[in-house]
N, C-alpha and C positions, 0 to 999 in steps of 0.2 A: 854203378851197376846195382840192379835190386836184382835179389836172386830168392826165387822160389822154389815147390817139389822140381819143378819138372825144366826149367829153363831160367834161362838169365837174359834180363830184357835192359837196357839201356835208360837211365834215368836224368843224365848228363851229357849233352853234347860240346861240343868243343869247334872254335869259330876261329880258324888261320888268320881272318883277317884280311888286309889287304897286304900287307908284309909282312915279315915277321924280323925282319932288319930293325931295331930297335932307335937307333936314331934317328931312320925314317918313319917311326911312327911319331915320336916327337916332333918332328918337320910339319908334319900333316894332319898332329893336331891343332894345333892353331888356324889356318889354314881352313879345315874344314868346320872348324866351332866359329868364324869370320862367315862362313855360306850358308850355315843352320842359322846365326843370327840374322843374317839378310833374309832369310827366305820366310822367319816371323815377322821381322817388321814389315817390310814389303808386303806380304799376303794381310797380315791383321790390319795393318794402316790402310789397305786396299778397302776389305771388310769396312771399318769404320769409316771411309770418306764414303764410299754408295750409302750407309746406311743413314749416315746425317745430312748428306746436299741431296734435296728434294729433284731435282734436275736429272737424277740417276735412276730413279726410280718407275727403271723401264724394266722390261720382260731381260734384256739383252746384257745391263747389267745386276739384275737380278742373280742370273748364272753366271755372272764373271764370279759375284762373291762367293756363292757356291763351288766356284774351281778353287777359289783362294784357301775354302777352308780346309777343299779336300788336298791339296799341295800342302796346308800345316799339317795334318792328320797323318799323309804318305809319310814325309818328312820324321816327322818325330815319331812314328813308328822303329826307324832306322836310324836317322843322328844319333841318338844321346844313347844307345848303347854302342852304338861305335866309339864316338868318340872315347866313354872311359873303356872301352879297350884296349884303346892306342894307351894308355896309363896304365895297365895289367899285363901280370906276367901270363897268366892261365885266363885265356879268353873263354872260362865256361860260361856254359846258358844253358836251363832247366831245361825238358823235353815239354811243360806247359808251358812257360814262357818263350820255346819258341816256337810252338803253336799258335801261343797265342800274337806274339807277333806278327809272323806270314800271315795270320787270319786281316789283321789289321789294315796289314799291306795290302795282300790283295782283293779287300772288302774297297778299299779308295783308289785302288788299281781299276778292277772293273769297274766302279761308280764312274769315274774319270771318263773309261769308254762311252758309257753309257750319255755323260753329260756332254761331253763333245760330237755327240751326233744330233742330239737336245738342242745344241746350239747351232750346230748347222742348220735343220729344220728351220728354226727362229730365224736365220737371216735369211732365208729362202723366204718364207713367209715377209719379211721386211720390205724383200728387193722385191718380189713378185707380186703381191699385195699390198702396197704400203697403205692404200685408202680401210682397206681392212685389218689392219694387221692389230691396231687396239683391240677392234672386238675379238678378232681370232685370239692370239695372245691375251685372253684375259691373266687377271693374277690365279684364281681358282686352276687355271689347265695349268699354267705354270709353275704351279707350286705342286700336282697333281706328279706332273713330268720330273720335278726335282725329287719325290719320294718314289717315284716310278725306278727312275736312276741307281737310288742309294738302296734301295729293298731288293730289288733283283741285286745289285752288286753283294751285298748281302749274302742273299741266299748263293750265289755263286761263290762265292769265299766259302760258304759253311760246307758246303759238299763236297768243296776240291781238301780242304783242310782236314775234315773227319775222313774221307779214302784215304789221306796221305798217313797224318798220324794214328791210324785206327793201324797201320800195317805195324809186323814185326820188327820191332829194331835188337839186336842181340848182340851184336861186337862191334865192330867198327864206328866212331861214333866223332870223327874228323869232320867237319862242313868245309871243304875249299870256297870259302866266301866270307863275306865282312858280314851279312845279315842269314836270317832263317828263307831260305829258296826253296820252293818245293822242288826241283827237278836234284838239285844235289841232296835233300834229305831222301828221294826215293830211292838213290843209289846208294845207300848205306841198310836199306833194308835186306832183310833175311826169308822176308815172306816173298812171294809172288807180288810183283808190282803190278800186273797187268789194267786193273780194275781200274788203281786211282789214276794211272798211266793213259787212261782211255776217259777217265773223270776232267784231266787235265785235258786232255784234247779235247772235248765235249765244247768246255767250259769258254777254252781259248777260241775254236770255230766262232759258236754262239753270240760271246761277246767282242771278240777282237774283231772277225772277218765281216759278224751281220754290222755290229756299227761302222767299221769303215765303208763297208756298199752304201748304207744310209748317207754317209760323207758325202761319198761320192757322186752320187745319185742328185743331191740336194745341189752340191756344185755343178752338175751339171745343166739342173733347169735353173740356178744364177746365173749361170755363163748365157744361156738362152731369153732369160729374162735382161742383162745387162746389152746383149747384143741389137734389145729390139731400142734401145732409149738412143734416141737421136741425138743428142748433145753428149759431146765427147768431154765435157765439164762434167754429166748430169752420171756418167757410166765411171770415169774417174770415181766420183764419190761414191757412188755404186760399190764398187770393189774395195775400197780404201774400208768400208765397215765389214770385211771380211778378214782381211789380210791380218789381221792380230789373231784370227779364229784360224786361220790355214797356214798361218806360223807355227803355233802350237798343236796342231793338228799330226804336223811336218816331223817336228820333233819327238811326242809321245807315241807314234806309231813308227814312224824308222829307226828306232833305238829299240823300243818296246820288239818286235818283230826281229829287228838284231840280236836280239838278247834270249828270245825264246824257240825262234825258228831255225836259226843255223842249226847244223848238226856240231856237237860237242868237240868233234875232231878235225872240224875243218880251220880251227881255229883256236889258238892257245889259250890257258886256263885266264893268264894274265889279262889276254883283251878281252875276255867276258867282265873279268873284274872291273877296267874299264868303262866298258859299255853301261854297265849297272849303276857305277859312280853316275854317269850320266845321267841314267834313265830315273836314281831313286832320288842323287842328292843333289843336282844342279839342275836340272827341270823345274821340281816346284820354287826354285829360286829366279827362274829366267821369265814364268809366265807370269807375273805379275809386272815383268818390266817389258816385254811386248805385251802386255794391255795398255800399259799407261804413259809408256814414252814415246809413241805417236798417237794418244788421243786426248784429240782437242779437247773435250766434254770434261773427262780426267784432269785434263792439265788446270782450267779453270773453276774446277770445283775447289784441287790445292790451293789454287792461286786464293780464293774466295774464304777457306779455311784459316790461310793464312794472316789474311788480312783482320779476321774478324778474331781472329788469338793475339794480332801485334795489340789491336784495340782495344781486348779485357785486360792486357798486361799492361797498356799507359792509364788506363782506367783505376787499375789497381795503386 
């Protein structure tokens, strides 16, 4: 606590975690330092095979590696203070630091939204245009649309972050959660929540509801575009370069929307904690392996990697 003339404001927050059972957090260390490691190598090895097999060097996976960096960034926003929590008796964390964390988070939270309706566009444009789609998708709009993504997520993180901790925090200073959540840090405030409470809705509408219509919308003129291609081979493939995009689509918004739309009491503390494991630390672990373990493109760029590292190594 810092305590000044006129009041005592909260300097130290304190993180329950995901248990507080002691053996099970040593269970679950390991365990979850095994899913933080996957989810770097997987995403950076992703990263570096587009950036070195020339073959990749489309609009489509252009943004794959753009998800991959923003799934390391979520990711270790959140792993690696967890995990040495699960090692500590006193799970404190600074009132900046966990500011500045939630800012992190949901600076690659909204980005995410933003880049997954970027990419639906992109295959709309693909299936519906494909004679056009080099000129349309230049690299210039592409690269316009990925800072498009990450600036607005951005400024959406800094608005929801300064209403939250801008409010009064004076006693209570428990988070029932493994990471910094805006919705449990507002209930621990003293001040009037209304403001960031309405900051928070704004932010969620804007980006959660306007990019999934955008989803939506985009799948709906694929599904119109796929319906007019007369070869049941030609619509097959058609869809097949979606289906890793409406995977993941599946998953960050039905968990995402689980986690932030239910009301608080319809549903125990423990399955939120749940859902969140989900949504913060086994997501950016999963999209990297529906990108690449049904695509062919993928498959033979490793295959092609591979081969040309056996041959500097018999060389050597």
């Amino acid at each position: 606590m810092e305590v000044s003339r006129n009041h005592t404001s909260v300097a130290m927050f304190v993180l329950l975690g995901l248990s507080d059972e002691k053996r099970l957090q040593l269970i679950l260390f390991p365990i979850f330092l095994g899913i933080y490691l996957v989810t770097l190598i997987w995403n950076l090895g992703l990263i570096i095979l587009i950036k070195m097999d020339s073959h990749l060097h489309t609009p489509m996976y252009f943004f794959f590696s753009f998800l991959s960096f923003i799934d390391i960034s979520y990711s270790s926003s959140v792993s690696p203070r967890m995990l040495s929590d699960f090692l500590k008796v006193e799970k404190k964390i600074s009132f900046i630091a966990c500011a500045t964390q939630y800012f992190v988070g949901c600076w690659m939270g909204l980005s995410e939204c933003c880049l997954l309706a970027v990419m639906a566009c992109d295959r709309y444009v693909a299936i519906g245009s494909p004679l056009q789609y080099p000129a349309i998708m230049s690299p210039g709009l592409c690269q316009k649309m990925i800072a498009g993504a990450f600036g607005s997520g951005f400024l959406g993180s800094l608005v929801v972050t300064i209403s939250c901790f801008h409010l009064y925090y004076c006693g209570p200073n428990l988070i029932q959660h493994f990471f910094c959540d805006v919705p449990q840090i507002i209930s621990l405030s003293c001040s009037n929540p209304f403001i960031s409470q309405m900051m928070l809705f704004l932010v969620s509408i804007i980006f959660g509801f306007c990019s999934l219509l955008v989803i939506i919308l985009s799948y709906g003129f694929i599904a119109v575009s796929i319906l007019k291609i007369s070869s049941i081979k030609g619509s097959a493939k058609a869809f097949s370069t979606c289906a890793s995009h409406l995977a993941t689509v599946m998953l960050f918004f039905g968990t995402g929307l689980s986690v932030y739309l239910l009301p608080s009491s319809s549903h125990l503390k423990k399955e939120d904690k749940v859902l969140s494991v989900f949504y913060v630390i086994l997501i950016p672990m999963l999209n990297p392996l529906i990108y690449s373990l049904r695509n062919k493109d993928i498959k033979e760029a490793l295959k092609t990697m591979i081969k040309k590292a056996t041959h500097l190594s018999q060389y050597k």
